[in-house]
C-alpha positions in Angstrom: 53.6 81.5 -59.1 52.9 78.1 -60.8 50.9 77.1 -63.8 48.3 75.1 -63.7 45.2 73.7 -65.4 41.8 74.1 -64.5 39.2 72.0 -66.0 35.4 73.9 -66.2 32.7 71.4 -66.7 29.3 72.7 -67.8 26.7 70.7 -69.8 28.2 68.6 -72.5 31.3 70.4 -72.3 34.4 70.6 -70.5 37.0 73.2 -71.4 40.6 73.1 -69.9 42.2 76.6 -68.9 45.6 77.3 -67.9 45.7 79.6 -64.9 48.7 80.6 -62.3 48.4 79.2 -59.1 49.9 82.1 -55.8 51.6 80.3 -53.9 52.4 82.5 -50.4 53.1 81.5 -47.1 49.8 82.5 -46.0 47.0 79.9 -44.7 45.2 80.1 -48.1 48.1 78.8 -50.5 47.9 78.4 -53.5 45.0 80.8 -54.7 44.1 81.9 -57.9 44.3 86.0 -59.5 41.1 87.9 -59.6 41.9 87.8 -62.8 42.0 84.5 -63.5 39.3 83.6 -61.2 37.1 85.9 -63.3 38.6 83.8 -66.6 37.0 80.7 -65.2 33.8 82.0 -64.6 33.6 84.0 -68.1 34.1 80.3 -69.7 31.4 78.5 -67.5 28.8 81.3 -68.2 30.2 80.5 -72.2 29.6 76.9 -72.0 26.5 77.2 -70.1 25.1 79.3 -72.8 26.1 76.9 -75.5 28.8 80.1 -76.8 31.8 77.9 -77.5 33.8 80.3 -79.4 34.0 82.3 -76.6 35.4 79.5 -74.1 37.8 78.8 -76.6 39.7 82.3 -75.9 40.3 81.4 -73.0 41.7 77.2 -73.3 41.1 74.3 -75.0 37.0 72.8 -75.5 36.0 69.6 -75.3 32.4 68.5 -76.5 31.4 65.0 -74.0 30.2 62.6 -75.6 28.1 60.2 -72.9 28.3 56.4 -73.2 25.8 54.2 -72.1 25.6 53.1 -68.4 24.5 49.4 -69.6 28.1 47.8 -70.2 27.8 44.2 -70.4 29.8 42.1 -67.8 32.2 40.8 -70.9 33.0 44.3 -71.8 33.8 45.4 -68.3 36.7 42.9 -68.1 37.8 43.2 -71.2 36.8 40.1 -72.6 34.3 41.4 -75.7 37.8 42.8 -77.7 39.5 39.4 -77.4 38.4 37.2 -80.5 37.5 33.3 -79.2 
């Protein structure tokens, strides 16, 4: 087995959940625990529902914060931080 991090995004938040990975010599490698699949969807019904103290059992929560799609052509190449 090998740790990992799953990120669960739902709504206007993302949570980050560690999780071991299987690792077999099966067709299916690496696969996750019923028990941790069942963890990942416990903290996307959470978040869903808005019921952050929850998700936060399970891994660490983020709250997104959007940023607007209209970037002017300066800011894009960097230009707009650079006093003239």
């Amino acid at each position: 087995m090998r740790k990992a991090i799953k990120i669960v995004h739902e709504g206007k938040y993302a949570a980050e959940i560690p999780v071991e990975l299987i690792e077999d010599s099966g067709g299916w490698s690496p696969y996750l625990s019923s028990a941790d699949a069942s963890k990942l969807d416990a903290v996307r019904k959470a978040l869903r529902a808005g019921d952050v103290a929850t998700a936060t059992k399970h891994g660490l929560v983020f709250e997104l914060l959007p940023l607007s799609a209209q970037v002017s052509a300066d800011r894009v190449a960097g230009d707009a931080a650079m006093p003239k």
